[in-house]
C-alpha positions as CSV (number, residue, x, y, z in Angstrom):
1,X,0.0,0.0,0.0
2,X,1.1,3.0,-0.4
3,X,1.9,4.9,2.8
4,X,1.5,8.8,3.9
5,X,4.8,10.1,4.0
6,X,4.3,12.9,6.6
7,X,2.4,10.2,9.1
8,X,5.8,7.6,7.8
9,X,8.4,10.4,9.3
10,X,6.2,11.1,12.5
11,X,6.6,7.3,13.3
12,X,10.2,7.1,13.1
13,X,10.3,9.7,15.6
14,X,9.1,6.7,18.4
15,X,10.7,3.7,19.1
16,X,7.8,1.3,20.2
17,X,4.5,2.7,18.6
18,X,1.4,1.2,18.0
19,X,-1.2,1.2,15.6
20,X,-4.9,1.1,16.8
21,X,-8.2,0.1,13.9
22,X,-11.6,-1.3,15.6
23,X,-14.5,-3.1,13.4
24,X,-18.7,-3.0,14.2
25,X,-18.9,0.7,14.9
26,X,-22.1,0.7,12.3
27,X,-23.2,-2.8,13.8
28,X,-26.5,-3.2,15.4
29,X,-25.9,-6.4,17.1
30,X,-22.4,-7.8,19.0
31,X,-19.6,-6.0,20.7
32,X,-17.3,-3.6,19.5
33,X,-14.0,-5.0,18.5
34,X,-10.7,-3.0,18.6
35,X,-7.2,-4.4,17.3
36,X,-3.9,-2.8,18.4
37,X,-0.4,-3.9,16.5
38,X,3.1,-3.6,16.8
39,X,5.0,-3.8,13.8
40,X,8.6,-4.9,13.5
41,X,10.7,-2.1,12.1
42,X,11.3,-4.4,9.3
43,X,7.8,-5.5,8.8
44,X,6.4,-5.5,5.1
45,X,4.0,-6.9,3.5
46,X,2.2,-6.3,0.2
47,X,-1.0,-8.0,1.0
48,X,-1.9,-5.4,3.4
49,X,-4.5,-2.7,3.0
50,X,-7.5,-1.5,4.4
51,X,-9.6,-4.7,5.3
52,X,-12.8,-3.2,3.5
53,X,-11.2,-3.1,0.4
54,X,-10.1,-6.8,0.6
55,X,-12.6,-9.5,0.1
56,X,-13.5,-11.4,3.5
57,X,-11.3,-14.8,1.6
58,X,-8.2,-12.6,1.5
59,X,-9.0,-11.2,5.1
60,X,-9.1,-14.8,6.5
61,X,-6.0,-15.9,4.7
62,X,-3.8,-12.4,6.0
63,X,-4.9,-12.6,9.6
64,X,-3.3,-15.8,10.4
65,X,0.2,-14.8,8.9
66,X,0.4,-11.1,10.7
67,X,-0.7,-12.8,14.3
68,X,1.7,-14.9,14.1
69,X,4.5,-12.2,13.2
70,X,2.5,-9.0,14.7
71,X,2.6,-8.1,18.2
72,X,-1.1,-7.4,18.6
73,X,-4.2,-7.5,20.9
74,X,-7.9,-7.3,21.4
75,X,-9.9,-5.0,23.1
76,X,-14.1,-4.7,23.2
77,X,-16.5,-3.1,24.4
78,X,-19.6,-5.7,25.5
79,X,-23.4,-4.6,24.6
80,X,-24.3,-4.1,27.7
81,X,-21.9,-1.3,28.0
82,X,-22.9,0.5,24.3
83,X,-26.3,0.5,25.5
84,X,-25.9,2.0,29.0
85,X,-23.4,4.5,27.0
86,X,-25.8,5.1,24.4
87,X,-22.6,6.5,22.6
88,X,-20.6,4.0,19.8
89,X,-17.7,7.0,19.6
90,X,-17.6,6.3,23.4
91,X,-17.9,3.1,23.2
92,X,-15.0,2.4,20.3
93,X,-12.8,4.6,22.5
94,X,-12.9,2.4,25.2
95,X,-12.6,-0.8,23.3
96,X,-9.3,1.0,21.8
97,X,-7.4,1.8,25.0
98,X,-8.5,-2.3,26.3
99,X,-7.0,-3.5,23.3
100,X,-3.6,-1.1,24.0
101,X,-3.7,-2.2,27.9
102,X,-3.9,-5.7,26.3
103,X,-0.7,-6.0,24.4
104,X,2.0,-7.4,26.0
105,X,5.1,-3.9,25.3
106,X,3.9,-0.6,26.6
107,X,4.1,1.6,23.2
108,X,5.2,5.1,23.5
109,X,2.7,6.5,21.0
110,X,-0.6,5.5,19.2
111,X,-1.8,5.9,15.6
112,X,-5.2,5.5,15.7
113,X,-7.3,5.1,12.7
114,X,-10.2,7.9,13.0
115,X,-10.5,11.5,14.0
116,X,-10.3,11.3,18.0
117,X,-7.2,10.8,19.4
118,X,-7.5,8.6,22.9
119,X,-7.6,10.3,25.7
120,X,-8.3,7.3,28.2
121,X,-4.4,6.2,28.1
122,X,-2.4,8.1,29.4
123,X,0.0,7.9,26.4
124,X,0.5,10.0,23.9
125,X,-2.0,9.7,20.1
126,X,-3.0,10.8,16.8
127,X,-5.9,10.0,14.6
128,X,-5.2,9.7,11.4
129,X,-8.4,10.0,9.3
130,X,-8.7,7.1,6.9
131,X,-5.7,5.7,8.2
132,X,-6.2,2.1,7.4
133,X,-5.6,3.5,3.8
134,X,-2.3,5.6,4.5
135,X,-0.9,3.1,7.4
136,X,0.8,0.0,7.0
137,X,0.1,-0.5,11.1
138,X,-3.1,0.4,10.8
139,X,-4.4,-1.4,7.8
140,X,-2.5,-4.6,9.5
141,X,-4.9,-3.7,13.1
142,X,-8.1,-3.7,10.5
143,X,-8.0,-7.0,9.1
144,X,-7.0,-8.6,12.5
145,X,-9.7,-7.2,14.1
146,X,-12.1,-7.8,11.0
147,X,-11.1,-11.7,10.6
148,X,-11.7,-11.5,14.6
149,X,-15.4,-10.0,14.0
150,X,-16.5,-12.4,11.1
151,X,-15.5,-15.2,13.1
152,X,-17.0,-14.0,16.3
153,X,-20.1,-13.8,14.5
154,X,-20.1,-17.0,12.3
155,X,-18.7,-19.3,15.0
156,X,-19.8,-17.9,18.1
157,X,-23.5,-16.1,17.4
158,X,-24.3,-17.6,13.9
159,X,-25.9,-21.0,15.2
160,X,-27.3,-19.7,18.5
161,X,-28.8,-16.4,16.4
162,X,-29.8,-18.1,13.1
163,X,-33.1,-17.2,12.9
164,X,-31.2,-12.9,12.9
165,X,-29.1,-14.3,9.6
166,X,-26.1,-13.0,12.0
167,X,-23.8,-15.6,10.1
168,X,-24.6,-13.6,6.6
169,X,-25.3,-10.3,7.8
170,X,-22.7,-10.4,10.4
171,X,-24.4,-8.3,13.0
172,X,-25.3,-5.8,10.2
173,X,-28.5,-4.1,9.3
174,X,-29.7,-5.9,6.3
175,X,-33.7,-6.8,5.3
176,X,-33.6,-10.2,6.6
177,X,-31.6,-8.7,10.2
178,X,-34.1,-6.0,10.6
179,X,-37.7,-8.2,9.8
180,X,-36.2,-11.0,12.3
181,X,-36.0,-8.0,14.9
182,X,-40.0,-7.1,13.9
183,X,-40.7,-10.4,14.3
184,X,-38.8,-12.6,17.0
185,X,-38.0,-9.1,18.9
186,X,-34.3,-8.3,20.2
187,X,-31.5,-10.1,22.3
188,X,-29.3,-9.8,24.9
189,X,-26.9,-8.8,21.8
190,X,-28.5,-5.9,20.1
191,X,-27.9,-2.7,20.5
192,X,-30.7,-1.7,21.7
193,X,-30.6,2.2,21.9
194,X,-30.1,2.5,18.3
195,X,-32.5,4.8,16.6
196,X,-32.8,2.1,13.5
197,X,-33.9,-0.8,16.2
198,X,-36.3,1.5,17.7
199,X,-37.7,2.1,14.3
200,X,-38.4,-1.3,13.2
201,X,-39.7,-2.5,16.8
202,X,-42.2,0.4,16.2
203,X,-43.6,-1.1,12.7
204,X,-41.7,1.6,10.8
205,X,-39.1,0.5,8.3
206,X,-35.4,1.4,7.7
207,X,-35.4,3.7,4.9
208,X,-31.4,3.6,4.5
209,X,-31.5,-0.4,3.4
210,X,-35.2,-0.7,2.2
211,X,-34.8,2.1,-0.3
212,X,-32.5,-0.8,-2.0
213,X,-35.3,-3.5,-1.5
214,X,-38.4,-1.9,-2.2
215,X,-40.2,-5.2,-2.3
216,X,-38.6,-6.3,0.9
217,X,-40.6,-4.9,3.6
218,X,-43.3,-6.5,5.2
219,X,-45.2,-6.1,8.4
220,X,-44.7,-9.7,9.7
């Protein structure tokens, strides 16, 4: 990928930095994920770019490799804590300085994909708007924590939430997510607060993803 030189020559300035991405912000169902990496100083590798513009085969197949030569960790933040917040930038925030407490080196600085820097560590950050398209660190973060997500939601909720598609939709909002919710309700793993589960539990419709599917809708 090709890297933002300005961001490039602010990293050399720091010996152990670290490079923060999180998945699920626009979720309606399931935790919010966060990744945080530490690259070697020597790390390269082509594959690498922002995880949404790399189809979920290639995702699955570069995860494996940079866990295995990445220092990384997780952090999340559970549903039950996004809806007593009522606030995802809040949320992902928090699930961003877990996944930094997580890893096993303190770094000395944080690049965090975004526009808010991350003010619950104590160490020193700067968000760097599309980052996981200027930032090798960062687009490596983004497809750890996105092969994290799919699987979290294909292994762990897919069977016990199948009636919710969450194996296809992956805890998105898409026709067949948002009618289960009309019909079955929600669970322990939606986010309730959201103005678009509100909607549908009302009888309303999503007009963001039914506008595509006018022939979708249905009051079931």
């Amino acid at each position: 990928m090709n890297q933002d030189e300005f961001i490039l020559n602010l990293i050399s300035r720091y010996k152990r930095p670290a490079f923060i991405d999180e998945v699920s912000t626009g979720a309606i169902f399931g935790p919010i994920v966060a990744c945080a990496v530490m690259l070697p100083k020597s790390f390269q590798d082509d594959r690498v770019n922002d995880s949404k513009q790399l189809k979920h085969e290639k995702v699955y197949a570069i995860a494996p490799d940079l866990r295995e030569k990445l220092i990384y960790a997780i952090g999340k933040s559970p549903v039950k804590e996004i809806n007593k917040l009522q606030n995802v930038v809040k949320a992902d925030r928090l699930a961003m300085a877990r996944a930094v407490q997580n890893l096993p080196e303190k770094p000395d600085v944080l690049f965090i994909d975004g526009k808010f820097t991350l003010p619950e560590t104590s160490i020193e950050s700067y968000a760097v708007i599309r980052g996981d398209t200027k930032v090798l660190g960062i687009a490596a973060a983004s497809i750890i924590a996105k092969d994290y997500w799919d699987h979290l939601m294909i292994r762990s909720y897919g069977e016990k939430f199948r009636l919710y598609d969450i194996a296809s939709n992956k805890g998105y909002r898409s026709p067949r997510h948002l009618i289960a919710i009309r019909k079955y309700g929600v669970t322990t793993q939606h986010r309730t607060y959201m103005p678009q589960i509100r909607m549908v539990l009302s009888g309303a419709y999503d007009p963001v993803i039914f506008k595509k599917y006018p022939g979708y809708w249905r009051i079931v």
